[in-house]
N, C-alpha and C positions, 0 to 999 in steps of 0.2 A: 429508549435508545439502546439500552443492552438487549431487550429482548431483540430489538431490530438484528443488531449486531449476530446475535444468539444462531437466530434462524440461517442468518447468510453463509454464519460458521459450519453448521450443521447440513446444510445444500453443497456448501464447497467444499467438505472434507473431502469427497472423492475424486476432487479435482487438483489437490494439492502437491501429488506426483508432477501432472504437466506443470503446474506453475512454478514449482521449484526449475521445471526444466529451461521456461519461458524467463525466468528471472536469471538464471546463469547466463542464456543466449544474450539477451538485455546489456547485460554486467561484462560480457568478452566482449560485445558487436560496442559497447561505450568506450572499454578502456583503449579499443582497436582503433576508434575515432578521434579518440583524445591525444594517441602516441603519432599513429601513421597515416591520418587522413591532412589533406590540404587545409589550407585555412579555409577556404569558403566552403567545404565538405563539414568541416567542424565546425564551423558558426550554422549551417541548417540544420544539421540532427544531433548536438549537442543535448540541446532543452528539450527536444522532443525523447529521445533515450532515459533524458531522466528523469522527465513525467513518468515516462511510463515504469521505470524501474522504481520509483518511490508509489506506483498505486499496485505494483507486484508483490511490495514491500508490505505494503498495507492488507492488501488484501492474505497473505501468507501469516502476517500477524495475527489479522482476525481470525482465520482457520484455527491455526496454533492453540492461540489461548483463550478462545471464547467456545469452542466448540461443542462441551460438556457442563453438564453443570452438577457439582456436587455439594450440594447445601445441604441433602436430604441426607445425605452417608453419614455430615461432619455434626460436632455436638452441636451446642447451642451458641456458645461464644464462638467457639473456630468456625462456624457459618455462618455467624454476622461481620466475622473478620475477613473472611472469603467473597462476604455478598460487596464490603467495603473496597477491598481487591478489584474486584472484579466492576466496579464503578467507576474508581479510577484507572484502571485499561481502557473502558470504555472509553472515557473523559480524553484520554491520553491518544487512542484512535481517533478521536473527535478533532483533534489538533491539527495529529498527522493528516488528516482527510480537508484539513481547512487550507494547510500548505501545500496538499496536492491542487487545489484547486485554482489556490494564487497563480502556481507555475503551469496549469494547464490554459489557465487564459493569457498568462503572460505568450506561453506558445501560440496561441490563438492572434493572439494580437501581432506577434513578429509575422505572420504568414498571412494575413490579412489586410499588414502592410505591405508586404514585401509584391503580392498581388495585383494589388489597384491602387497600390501610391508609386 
């Protein structure tokens, strides 16, 4: 799982500029929906906004702090304390990525309904 993690960090650091950009637009076009949109503007792109701003989230996490890996620089113990670290991040992204997934099908399911029922 962290190697997993490790890789994706390391393919997306160069992409980490847009996404901060994509996550700001995300976090204005929400709060813009939440204060000054209609009600029924705000109940369709409420939960889709915030999927997507909590896997912008996520994904900006992983870049951040899995990116590098220094166990090799650190002694002995402050590398098995770093490897420990770095497991639970992992563990702690694993979380975040199980509650994006909750709200991604709950999205799934409101516009599914909303469709053909």
């Amino acid at each position: 799982m962290l190697n997993f993690y490790r890789r994706l960090a390391r393919r997306g650091l160069p992409y980490k500029p847009y996404l901060d950009i994509v996550a700001l637009v995300i976090a204005i076009t929400f709060v813009w929906v939440l204060f000054n949109a209609t009600s029924a503007v705000s109940e369709q792109w409420l939960l889709p906004l915030l999927v997507l701003f909590t896997l912008c989230v996520w994904l900006w996490l992983v870049i951040s702090l899995l990116h590098q890996d220094n166990r090799s620089t650190l002694g002995r113990i402050k590398g098995r304390l770093y490897a420990i670290w770095q497991n639970c991040l992992a563990i702690l992204l694993t979380v975040i990525l199980l509650v994006w997934s909750f709200l991604f099908l709950k999205m799934l399911s409101g516009i599914i309904r909303q469709l053909f029922f």
